[in-house]
LUMVEX-897965 format. One record per residue: residue in three letters; x, y, z of N, C-alpha, C in turn; residue number from 1. Coordinates in Angstrom, 1 decimal, m for minus. Atoms other than C-alpha are relative to their C-alpha. Example, Ala and Ser with C-alpha at 12.3 -4.5 7.8 and 13.67 -1.06 7.14 Angstrom:
! residues 2
aa,n_east,n_north,n_up,ca_east,ca_north,ca_up,c_east,c_north,c_up,i
Ala,0.9,m1.2,0.0,12.3,m4.5,7.8,0.9,1.2,0.0,1
Ser,m0.9,m1.1,0.0,13.7,m1.1,7.1,m0.8,1.1,0.8,2
//
This chain:
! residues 273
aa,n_east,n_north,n_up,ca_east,ca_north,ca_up,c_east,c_north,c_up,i
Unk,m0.4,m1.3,m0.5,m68.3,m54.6,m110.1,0.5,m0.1,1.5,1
Unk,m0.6,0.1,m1.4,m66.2,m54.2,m107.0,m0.9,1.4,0.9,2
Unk,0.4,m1.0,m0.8,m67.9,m52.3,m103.9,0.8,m0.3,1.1,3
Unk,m0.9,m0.3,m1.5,m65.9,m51.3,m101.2,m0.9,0.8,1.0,4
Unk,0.7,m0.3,m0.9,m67.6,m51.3,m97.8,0.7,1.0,1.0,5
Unk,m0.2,m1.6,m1.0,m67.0,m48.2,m95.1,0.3,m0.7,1.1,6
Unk,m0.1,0.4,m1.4,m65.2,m49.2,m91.6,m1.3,0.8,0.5,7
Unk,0.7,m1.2,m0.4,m67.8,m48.0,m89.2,0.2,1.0,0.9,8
Unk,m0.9,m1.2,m0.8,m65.3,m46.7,m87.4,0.3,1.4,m0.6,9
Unk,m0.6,m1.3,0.9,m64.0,m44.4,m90.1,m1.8,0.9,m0.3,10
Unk,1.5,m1.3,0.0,m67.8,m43.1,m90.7,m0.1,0.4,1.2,11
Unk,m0.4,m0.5,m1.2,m67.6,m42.2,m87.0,0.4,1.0,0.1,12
Unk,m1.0,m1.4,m0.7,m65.0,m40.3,m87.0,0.2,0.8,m1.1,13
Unk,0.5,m0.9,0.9,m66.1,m38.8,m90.4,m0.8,1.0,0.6,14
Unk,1.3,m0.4,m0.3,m69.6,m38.2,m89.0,0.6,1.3,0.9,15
Unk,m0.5,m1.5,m0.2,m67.7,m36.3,m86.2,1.0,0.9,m0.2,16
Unk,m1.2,m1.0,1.1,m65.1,m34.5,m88.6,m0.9,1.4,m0.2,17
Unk,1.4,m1.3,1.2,m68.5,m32.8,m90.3,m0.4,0.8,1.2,18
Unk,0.7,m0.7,m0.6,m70.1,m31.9,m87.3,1.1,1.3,0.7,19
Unk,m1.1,m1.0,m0.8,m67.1,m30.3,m85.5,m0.2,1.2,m1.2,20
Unk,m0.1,m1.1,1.2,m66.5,m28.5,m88.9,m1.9,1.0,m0.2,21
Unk,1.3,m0.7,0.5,m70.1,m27.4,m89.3,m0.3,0.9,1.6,22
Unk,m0.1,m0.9,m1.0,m69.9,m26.1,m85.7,0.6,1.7,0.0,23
Unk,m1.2,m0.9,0.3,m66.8,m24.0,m86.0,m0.5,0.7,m0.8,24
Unk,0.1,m1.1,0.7,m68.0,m22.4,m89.0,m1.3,1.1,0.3,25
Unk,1.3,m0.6,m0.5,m71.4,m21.7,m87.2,0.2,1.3,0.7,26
Unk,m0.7,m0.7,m0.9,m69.1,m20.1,m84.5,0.5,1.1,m0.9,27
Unk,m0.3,m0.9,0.6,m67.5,m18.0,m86.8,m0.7,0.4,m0.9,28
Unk,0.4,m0.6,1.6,m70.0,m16.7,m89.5,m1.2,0.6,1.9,29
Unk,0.9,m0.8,m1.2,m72.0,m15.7,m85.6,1.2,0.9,0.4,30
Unk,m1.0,m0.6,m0.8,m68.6,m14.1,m84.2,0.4,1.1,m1.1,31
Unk,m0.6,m1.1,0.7,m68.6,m11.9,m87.7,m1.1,0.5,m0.1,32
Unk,1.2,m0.9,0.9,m72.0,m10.2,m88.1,0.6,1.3,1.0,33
Unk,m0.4,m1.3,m0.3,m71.7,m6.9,m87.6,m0.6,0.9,1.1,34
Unk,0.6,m0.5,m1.4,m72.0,m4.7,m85.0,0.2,1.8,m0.1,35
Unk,0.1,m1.9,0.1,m73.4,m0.7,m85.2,0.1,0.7,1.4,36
Unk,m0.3,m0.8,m0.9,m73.2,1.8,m83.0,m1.2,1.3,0.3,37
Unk,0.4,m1.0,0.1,m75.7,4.3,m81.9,0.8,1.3,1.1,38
Unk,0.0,m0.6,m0.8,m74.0,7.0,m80.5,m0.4,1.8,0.2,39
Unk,0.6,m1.3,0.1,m75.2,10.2,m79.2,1.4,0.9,1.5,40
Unk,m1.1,m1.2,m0.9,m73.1,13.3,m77.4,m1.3,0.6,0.5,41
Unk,1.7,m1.2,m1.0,m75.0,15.0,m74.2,0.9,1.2,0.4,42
Unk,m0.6,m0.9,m0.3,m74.2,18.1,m73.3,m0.9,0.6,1.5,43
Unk,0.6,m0.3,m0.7,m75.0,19.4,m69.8,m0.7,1.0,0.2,44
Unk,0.6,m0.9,0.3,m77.5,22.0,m68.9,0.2,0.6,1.1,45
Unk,m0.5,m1.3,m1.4,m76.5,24.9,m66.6,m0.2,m0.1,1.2,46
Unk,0.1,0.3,m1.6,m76.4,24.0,m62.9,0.0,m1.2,0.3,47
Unk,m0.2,1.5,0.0,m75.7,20.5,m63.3,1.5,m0.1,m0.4,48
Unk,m1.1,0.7,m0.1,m72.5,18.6,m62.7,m0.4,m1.4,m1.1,49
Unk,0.3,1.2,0.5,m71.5,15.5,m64.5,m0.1,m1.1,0.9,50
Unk,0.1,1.2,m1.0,m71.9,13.5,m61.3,m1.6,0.1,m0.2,51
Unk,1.2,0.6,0.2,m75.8,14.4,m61.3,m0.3,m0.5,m2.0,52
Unk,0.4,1.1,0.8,m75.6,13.0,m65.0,0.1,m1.3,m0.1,53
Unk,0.2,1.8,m0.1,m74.0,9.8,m64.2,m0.8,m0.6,1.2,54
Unk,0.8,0.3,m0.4,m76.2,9.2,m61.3,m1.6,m0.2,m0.5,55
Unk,1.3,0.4,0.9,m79.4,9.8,m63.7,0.6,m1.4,m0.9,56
Unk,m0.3,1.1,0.9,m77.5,7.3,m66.6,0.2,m1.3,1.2,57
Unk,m0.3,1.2,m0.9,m76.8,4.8,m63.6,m1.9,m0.9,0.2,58
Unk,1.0,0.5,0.0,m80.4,4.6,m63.6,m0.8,m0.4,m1.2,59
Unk,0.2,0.8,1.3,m81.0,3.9,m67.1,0.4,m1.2,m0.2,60
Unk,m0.1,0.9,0.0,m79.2,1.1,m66.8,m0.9,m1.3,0.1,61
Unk,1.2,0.3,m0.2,m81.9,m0.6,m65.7,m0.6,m0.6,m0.9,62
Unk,1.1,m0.4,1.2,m83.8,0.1,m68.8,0.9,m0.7,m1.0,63
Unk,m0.9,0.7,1.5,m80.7,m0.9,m71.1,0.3,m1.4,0.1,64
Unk,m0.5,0.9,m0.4,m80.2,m4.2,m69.2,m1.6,m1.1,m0.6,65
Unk,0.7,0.4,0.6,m83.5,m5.0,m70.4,m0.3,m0.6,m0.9,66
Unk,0.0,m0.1,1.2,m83.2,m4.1,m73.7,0.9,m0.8,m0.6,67
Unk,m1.4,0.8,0.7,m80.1,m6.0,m74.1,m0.1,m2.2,0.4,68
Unk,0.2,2.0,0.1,m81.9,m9.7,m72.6,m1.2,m0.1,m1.2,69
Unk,1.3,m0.2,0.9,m85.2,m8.8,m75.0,1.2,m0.1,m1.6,70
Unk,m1.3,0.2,1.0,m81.7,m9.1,m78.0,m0.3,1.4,m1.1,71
Unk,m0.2,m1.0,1.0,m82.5,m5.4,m78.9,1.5,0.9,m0.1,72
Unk,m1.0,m0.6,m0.3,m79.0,m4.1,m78.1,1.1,m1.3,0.5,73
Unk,m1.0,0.9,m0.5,m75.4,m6.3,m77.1,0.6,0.5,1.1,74
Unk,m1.1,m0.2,m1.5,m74.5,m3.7,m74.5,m0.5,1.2,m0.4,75
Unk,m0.1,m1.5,m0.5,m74.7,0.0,m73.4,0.9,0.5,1.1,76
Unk,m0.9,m0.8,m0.8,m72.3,2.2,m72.1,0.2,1.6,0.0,77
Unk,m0.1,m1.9,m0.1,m71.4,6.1,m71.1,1.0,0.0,0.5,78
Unk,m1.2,m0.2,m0.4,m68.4,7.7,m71.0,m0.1,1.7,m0.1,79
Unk,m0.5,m1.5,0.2,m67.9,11.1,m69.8,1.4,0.6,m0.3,80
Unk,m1.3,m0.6,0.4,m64.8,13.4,m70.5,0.7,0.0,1.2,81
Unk,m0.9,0.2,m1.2,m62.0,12.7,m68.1,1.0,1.4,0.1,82
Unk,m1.1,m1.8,m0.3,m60.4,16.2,m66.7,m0.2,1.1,m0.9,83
Unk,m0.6,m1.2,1.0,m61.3,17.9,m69.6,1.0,0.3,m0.6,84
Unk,m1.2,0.3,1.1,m58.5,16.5,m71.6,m1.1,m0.4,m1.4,85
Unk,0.5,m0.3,1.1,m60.0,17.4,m74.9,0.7,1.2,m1.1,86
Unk,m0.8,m1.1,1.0,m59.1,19.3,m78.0,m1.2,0.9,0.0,87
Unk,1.4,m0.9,m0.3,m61.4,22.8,m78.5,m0.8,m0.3,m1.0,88
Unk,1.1,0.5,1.0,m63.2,21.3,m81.2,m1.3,m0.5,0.9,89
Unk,0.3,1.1,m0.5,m65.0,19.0,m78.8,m0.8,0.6,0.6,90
Unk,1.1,m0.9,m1.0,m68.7,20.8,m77.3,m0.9,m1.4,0.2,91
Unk,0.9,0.6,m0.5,m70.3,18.0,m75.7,0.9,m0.5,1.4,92
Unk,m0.6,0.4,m1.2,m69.6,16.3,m72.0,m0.2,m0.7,0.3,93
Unk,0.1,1.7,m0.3,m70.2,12.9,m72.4,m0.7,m0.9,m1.4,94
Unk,0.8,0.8,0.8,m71.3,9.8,m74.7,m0.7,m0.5,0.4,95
Unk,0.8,1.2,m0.2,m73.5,7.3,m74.7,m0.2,m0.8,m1.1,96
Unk,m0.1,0.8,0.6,m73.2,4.3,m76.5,m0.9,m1.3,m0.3,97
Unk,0.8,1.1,0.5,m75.7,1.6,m78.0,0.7,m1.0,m0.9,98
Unk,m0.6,0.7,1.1,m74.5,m1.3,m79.8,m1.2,m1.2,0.1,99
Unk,1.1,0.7,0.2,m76.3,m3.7,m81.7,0.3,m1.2,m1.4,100
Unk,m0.7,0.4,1.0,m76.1,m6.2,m84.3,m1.1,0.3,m1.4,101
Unk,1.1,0.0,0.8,m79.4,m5.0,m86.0,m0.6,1.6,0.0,102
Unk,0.4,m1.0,m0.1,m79.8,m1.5,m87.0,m1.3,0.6,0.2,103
Unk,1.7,m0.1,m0.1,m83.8,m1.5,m86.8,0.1,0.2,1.7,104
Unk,0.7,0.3,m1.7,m83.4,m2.3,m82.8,0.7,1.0,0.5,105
Unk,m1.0,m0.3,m1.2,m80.5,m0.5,m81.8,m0.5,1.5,0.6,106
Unk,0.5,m1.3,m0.6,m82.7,2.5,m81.0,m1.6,m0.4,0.4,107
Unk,1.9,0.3,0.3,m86.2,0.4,m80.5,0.0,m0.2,2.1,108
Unk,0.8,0.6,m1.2,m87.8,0.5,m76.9,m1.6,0.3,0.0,109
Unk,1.8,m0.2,m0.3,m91.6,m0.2,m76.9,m0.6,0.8,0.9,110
Unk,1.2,0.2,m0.8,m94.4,0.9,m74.8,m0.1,m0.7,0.9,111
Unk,0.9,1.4,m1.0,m95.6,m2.5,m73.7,2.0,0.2,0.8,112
Unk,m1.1,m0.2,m0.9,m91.8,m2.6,m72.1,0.1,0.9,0.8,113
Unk,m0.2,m0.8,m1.1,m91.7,0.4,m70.5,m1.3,0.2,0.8,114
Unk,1.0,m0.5,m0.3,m95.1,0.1,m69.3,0.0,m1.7,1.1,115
Unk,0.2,0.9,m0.8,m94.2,m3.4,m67.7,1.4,0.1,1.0,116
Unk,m0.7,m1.0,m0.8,m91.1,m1.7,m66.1,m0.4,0.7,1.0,117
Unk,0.6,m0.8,m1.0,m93.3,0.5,m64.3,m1.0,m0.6,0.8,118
Unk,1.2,0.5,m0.9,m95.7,m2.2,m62.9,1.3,m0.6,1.0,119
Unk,m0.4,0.7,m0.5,m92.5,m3.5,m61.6,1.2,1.3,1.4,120
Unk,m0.5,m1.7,m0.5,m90.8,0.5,m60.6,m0.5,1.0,m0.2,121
Unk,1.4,m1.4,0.2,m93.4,3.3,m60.4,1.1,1.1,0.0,122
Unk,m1.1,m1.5,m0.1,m90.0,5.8,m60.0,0.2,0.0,m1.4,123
Unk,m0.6,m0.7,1.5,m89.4,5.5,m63.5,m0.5,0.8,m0.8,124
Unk,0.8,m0.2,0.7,m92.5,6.7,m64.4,0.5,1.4,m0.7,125
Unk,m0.2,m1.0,0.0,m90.9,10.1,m64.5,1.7,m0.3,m0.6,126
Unk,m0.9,0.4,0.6,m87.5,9.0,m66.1,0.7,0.8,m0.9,127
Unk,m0.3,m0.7,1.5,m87.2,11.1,m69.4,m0.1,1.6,0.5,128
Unk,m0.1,m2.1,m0.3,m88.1,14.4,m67.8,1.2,0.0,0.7,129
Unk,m1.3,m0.1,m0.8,m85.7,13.9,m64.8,1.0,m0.2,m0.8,130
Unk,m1.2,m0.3,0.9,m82.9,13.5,m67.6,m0.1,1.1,m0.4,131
Unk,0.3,m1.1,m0.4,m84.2,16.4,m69.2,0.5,1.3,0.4,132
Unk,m0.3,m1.0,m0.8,m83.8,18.6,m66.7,1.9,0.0,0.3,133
Unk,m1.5,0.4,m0.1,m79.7,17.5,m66.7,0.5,0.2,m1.4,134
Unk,m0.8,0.3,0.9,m78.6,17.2,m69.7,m1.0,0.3,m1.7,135
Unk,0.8,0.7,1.4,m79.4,17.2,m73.7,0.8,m0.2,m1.3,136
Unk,m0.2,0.6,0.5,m78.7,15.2,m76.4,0.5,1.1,m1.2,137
Unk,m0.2,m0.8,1.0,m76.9,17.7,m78.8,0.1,m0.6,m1.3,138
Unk,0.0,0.9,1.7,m76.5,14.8,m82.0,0.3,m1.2,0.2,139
Unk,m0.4,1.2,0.1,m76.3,11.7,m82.9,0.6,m1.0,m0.8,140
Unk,m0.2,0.3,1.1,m74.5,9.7,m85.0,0.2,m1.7,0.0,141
Unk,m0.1,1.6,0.3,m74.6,5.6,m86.6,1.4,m0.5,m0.2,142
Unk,m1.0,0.5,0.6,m71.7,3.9,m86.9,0.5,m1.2,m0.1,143
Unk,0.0,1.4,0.3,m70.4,0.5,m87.9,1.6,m0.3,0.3,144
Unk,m1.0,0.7,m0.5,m67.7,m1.3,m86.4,1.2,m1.1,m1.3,145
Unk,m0.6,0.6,1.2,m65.0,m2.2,m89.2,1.5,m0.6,0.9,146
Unk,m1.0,1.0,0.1,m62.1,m3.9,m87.4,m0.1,0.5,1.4,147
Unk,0.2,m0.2,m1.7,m62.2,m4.5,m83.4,0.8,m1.3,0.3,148
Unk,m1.0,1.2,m0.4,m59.4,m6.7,m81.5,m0.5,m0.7,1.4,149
Unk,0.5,1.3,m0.9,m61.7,m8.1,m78.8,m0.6,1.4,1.0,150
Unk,0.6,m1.2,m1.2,m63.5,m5.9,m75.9,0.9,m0.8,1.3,151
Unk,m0.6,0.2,m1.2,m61.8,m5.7,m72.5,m1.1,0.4,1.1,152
Unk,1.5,m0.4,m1.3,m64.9,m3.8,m70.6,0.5,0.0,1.1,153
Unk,0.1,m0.3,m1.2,m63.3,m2.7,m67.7,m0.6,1.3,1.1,154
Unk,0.7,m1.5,m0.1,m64.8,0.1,m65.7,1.0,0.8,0.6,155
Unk,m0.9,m1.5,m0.4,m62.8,3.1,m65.3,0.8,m0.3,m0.7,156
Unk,m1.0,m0.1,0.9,m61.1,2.5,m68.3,0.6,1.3,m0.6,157
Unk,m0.1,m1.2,0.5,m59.5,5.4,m70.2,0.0,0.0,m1.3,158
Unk,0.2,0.2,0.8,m60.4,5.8,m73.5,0.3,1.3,m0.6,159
Unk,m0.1,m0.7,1.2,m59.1,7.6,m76.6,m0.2,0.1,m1.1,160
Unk,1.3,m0.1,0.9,m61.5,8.8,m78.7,0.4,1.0,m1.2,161
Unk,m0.7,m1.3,1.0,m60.1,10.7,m82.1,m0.9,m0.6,m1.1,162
Unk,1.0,m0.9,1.2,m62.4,12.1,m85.1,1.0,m0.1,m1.0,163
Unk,m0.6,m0.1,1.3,m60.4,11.2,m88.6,m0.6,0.4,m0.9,164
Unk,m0.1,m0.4,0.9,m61.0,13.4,m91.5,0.7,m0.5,m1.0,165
Unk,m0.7,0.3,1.3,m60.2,12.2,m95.2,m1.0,0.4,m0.9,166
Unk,0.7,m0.9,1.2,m60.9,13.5,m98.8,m0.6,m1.3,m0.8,167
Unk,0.5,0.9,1.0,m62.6,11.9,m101.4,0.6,m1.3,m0.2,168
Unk,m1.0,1.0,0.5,m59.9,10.6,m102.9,0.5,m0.9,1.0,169
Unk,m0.7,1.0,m0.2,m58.2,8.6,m100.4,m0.9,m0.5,1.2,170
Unk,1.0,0.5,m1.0,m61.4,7.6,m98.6,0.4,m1.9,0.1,171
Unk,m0.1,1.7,m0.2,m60.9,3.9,m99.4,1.5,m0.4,0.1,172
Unk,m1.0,0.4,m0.9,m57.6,3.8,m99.2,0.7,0.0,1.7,173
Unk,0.3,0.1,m1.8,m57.7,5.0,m95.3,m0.6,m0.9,0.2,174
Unk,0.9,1.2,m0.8,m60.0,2.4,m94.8,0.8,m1.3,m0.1,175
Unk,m1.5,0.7,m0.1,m57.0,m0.1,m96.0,1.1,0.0,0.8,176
Unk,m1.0,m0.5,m0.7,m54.6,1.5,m94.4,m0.6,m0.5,1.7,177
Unk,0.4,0.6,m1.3,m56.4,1.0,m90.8,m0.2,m1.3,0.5,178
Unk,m0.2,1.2,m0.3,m57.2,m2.5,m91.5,0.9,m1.1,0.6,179
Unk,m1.5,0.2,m0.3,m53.6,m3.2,m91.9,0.4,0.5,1.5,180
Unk,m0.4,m0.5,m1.0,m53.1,m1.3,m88.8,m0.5,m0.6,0.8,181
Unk,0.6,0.8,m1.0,m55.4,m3.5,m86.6,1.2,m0.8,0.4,182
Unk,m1.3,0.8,0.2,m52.3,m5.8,m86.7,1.5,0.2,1.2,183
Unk,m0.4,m0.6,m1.2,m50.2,m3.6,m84.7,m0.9,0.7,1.0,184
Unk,0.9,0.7,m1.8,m52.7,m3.0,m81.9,0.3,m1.1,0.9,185
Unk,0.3,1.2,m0.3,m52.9,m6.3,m81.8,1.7,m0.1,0.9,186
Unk,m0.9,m0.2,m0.9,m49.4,m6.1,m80.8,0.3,0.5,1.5,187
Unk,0.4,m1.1,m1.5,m49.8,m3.3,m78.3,m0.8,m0.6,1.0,188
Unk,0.1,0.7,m0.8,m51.8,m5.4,m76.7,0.3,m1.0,0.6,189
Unk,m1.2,1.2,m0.2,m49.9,m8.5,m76.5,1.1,1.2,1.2,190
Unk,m1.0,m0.9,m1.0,m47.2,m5.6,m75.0,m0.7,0.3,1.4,191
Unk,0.6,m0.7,m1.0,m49.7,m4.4,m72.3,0.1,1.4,m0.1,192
Unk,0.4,m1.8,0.6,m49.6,m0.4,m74.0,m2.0,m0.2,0.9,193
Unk,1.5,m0.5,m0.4,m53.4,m1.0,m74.2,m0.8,m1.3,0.1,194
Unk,0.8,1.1,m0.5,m56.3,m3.1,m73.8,m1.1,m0.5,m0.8,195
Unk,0.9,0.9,0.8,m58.7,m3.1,m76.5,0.5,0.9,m1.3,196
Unk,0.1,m1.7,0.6,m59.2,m0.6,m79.9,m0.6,m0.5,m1.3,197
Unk,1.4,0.1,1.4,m61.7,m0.1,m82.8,0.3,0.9,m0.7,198
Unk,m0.1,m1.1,0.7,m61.8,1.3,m85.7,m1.9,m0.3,m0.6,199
Unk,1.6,m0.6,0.4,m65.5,3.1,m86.8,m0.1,0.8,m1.6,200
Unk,0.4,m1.0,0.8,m66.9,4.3,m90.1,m1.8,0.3,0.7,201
Unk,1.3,m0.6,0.1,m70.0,6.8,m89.8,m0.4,m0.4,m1.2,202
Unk,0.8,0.3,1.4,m72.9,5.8,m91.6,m0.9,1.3,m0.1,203
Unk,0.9,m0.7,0.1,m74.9,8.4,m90.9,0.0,1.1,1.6,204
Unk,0.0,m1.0,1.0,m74.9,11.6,m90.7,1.2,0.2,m1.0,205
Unk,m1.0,0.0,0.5,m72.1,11.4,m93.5,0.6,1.1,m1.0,206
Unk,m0.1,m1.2,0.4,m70.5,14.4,m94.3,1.6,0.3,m0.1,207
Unk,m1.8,0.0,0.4,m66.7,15.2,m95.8,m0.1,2.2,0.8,208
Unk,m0.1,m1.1,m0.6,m67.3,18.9,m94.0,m0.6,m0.1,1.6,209
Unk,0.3,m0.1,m1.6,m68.1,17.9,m90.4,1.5,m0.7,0.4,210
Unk,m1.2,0.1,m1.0,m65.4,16.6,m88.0,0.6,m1.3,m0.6,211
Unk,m0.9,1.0,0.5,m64.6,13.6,m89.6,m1.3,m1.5,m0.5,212
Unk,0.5,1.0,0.5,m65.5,10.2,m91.3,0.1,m1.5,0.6,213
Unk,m0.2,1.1,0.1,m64.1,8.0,m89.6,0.3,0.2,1.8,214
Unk,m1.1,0.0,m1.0,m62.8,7.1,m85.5,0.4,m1.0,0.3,215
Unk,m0.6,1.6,m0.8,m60.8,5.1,m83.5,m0.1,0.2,1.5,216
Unk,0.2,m0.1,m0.9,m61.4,4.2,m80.3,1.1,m1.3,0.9,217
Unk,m1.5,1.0,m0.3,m58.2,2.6,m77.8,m0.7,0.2,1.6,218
Unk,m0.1,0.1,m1.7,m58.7,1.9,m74.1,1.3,m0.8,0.5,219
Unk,m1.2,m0.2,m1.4,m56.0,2.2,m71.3,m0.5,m0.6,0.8,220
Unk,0.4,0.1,m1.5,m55.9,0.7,m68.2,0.0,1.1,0.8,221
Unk,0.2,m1.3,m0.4,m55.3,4.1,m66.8,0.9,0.6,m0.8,222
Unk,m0.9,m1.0,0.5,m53.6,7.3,m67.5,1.5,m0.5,m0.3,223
Unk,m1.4,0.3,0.2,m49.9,6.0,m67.5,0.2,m0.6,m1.0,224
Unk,m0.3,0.8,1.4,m50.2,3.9,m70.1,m0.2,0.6,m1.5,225
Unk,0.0,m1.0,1.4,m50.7,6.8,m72.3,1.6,0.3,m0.5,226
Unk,m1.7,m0.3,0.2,m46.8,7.5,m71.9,1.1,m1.2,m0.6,227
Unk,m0.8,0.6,0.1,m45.8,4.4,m72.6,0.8,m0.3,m1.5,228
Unk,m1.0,m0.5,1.1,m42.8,3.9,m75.2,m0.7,m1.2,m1.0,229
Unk,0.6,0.4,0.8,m44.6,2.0,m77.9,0.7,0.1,m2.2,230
Unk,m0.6,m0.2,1.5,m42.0,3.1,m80.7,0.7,m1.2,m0.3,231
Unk,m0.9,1.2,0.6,m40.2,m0.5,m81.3,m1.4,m0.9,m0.8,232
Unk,1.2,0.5,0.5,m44.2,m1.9,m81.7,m0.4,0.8,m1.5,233
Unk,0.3,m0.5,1.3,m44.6,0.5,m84.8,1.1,0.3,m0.8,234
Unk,m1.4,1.0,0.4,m41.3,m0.2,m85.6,0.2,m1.1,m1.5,235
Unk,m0.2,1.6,0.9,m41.2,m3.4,m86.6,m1.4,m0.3,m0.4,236
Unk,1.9,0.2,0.7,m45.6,m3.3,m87.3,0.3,0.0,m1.0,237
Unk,m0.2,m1.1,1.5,m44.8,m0.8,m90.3,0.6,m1.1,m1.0,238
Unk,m0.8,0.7,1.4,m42.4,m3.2,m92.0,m0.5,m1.2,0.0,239
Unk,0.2,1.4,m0.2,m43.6,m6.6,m90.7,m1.9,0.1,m0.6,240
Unk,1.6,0.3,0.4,m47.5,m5.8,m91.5,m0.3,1.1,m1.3,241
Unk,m0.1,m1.3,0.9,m47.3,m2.5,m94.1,0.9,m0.1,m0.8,242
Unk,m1.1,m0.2,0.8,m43.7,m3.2,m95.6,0.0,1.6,m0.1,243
Unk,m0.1,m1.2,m0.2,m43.6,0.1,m94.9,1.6,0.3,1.0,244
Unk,m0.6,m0.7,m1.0,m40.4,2.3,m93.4,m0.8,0.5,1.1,245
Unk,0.6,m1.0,m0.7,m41.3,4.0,m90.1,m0.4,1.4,m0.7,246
Unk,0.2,m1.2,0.4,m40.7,7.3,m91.8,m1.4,0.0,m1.4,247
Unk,0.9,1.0,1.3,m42.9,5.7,m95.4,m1.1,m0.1,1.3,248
Unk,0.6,0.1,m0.8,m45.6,4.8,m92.5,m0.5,1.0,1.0,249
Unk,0.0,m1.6,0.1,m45.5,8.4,m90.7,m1.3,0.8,m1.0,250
Unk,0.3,m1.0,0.6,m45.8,9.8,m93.7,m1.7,m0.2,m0.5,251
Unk,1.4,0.5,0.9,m48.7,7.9,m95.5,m1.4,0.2,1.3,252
Unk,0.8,m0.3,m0.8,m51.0,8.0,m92.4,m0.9,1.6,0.3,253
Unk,0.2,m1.8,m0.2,m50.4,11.9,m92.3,m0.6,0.4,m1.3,254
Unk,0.9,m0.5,1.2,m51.5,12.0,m96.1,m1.2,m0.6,m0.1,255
Unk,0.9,0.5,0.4,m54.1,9.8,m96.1,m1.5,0.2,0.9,256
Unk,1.1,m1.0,m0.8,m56.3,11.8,m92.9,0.6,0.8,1.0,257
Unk,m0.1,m0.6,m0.9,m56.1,14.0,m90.5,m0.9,m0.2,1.3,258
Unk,1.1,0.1,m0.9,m57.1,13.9,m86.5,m0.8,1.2,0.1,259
Unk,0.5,m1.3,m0.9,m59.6,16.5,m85.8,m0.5,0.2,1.4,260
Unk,0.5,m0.3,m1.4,m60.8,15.7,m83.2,0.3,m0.8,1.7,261
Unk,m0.1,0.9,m0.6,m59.5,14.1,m80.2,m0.6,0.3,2.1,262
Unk,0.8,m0.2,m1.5,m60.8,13.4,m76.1,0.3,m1.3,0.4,263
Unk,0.2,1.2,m0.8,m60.1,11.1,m73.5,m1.1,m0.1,1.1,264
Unk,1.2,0.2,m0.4,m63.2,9.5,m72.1,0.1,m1.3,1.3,265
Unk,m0.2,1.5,m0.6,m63.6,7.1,m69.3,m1.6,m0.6,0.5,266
Unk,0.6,0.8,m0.2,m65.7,4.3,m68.7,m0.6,m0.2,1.2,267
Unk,0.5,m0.1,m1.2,m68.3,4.8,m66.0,m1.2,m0.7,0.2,268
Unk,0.9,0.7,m0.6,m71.4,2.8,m66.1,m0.6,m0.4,m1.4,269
Unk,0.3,m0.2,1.0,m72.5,0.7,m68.7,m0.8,m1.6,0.4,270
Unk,0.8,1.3,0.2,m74.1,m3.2,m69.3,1.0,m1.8,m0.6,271
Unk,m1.3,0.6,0.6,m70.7,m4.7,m71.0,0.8,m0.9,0.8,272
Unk,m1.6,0.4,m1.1,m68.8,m5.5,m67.9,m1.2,m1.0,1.0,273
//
């Protein structure tokens, strides 16, 4: 029988073929788990500004920077409403944002943690009331991160925040339809229009009679770049990623949900950046 022996060079540079490759995929099957969302809407409480709320949230930070080296959270952030550019649907005056890759944590802070917090800052001990007294938490909702083109995390970003509505029926096809759409973002950013943008399904509370099922979330570098002309990028998206006409593309968008709800929010103190 003939046996043919192995350079040991060539096992070498097998050996590191495998590992590279076993890396890489390490990197990416870690760069896809998923990432939820707890977010909650505060609404202020009578004789309070939104400056004494972000001065209280500036001090949470703190607390969330914690929570985020302990790997119960990836980040926290708050965005209040910028000028009161909102549609009238919209009764709350700020977010606040949890993200997580593990729905069990993304709302978990112990005891023994805040109780070694306080051997280290006795002001906090009072923490929850002094919010409280500012603000309250009118709802909250889970949501899961279904197609995201990278985070930018700048602070004082401007963010546009819109509430999609869809019916039964064309629930899963919207959800195709947006995927496809990541595509052109993706452009928009390449152009400098914008700087990051997500698309969200709500897991919970999920309801085809509340404001919507679905959002997208776009950050700006500032205000100006809301104006900018962005019709050759959807353009040529529509046909080059949709085979879609502009007007075919238009239209399907407009049948397949409606916005109800839209607000621009900006980026004021968070764990991200």
């Amino acid at each position: 029988m003939y046996e043919q022996t192995i350079n040991p060079k060539k096992m070498k540079k097998i050996s590191l073929l495998l590992v590279a490759f076993v890396a890489l995929t390490t990197s990416v099957f870690a760069q896809n788990k998923p990432i939820y969302l707890n977010i909650a809407f505060h609404k202020l409480k009578p004789g309070h500004s939104i400056d004494d709320a972000m001065a209280i949230e500036k001090r949470w930070k703190t607390i969330q920077l914690k929570r985020q080296a302990a790997g119960l959270i990836t980040g926290w952030a708050v965005y209040p409403i910028l000028n009161g550019y909102q549609s009238a649907s919209v009764d709350y005056d700020y977010i606040s944002i949890n993200a997580s890759n593990d729905l069990n944590k993304v709302g978990e802070y112990s005891m023994t943690m805040f109780n070694a917090l306080l051997k280290e800052d006795p002001s906090f001990y009072n923490i929850v009331e002094e919010t409280a007294k500012v603000q309250t938490i009118t709802h909250t909702v889970i949501s899961k991160v279904l197609e995201f083109t990278g985070s930018s995390n700048d602070l004082n970003s401007v963010i546009l925040m819109e509430t999609m509505k869809t019916t039964q029926a064309n629930y899963f096809a919207y959800l195709d339809f947006e995927k496809q759409v990541k595509d052109i973002q993706l452009e928009r950013i390449k152009a400098g229009n914008i700087q990051e943008w997500s698309f969200l399904q709500h897991l919970a509370p999920l309801s085809f009679e509340g404001p919507g099922q679905f959002t997208t979330v776009t950050f700006f570098k500032d205000l100006s770049k809301l104006d900018f002309d962005a019709s050759s990028i959807y353009i040529s998206g529509s046909k080059k990623y949709l085979n879609l006409t502009p007007e075919q593309f238009t239209k399907k968008a407009g049948d397949l949900r409606v916005i109800n709800q839209s607000v621009l929010l900006k980026y004021a103190v968070g764990t991200f950046n």
